[in-house]
N, C-alpha and C positions, 0 to 999 in steps of 0.2 A: 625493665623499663618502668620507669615513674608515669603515673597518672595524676594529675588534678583532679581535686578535690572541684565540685560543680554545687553552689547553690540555686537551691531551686524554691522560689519562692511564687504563692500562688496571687496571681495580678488582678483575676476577675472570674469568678462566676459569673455567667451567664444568662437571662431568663430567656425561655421563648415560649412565654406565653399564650402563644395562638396555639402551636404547636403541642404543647404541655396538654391544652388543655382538651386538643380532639385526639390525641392518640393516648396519653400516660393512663394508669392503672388509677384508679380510686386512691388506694394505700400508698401511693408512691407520694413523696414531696417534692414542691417543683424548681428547686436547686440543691446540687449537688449537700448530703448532710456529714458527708465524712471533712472536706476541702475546708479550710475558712479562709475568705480573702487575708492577705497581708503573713498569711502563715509562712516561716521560712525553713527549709528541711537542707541537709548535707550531704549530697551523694558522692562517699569515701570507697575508691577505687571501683569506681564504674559502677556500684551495686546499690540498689534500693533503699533509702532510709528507711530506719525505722518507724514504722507507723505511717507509712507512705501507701495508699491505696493502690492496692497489686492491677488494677485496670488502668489509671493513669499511667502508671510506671509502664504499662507494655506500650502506653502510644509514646510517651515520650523517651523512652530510653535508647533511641539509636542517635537521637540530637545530643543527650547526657553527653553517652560515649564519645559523640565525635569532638565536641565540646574537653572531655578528661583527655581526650589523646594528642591533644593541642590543635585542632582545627579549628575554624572559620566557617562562617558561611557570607557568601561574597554578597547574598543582598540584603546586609545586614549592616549599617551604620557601622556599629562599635566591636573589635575583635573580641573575642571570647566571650559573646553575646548571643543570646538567641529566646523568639519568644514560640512557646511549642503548648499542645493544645490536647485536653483527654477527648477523646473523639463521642463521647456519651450525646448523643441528638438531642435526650429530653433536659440532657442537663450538662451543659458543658462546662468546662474550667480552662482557663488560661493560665499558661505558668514562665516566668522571668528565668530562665536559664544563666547563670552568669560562673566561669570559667575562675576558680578560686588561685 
């Protein structure tokens, strides 16, 4: 079976501010330092880019795959589309899933 190749590129960091600011550590920065907005990665046969942040990849990788195995997701405007989200509270990212 053939998979699609899934670009994933990163749409938005996130601040929260309030948040950041009464719970995060001293040392920590208060957006994601690995992510950069507009950055675009290739995820080739359902598996991890290189240089891809192994926490993000665990939230986003079951929308990847459904994405490389030719799925949809039906509340989603455009087929082979989807926008999916590293789940990090003090510092989130959003990411463009788009079906290669």
């Amino acid at each position: 079976m053939n998979f699609s190749d899934v670009k994933i590129t990163v749409a938005k960091k996130l601040p929260t501010h309030e948040i950041f600011k009464e719970y995060a550590d001293v040392e920590m920065q208060p957006t994601c330092n690995i992510m950069q907005d507009g950055k675009e990665y290739i995820s080739k046969g359902m598996n991890m880019p290189e240089g891809f942040c192994s926490w993000a990849w665990s939230d986003i990788q079951r929308d990847v795959v459904h994405l490389a195995m030719g799925g949809d997701f039906p509340w989603i405007k455009k087929n082979g589309f989807m926008i999916s989200c590293c789940t990090d509270g003090l510092r989130p990212v959003v990411f463009k899933l788009e079906r290669l």
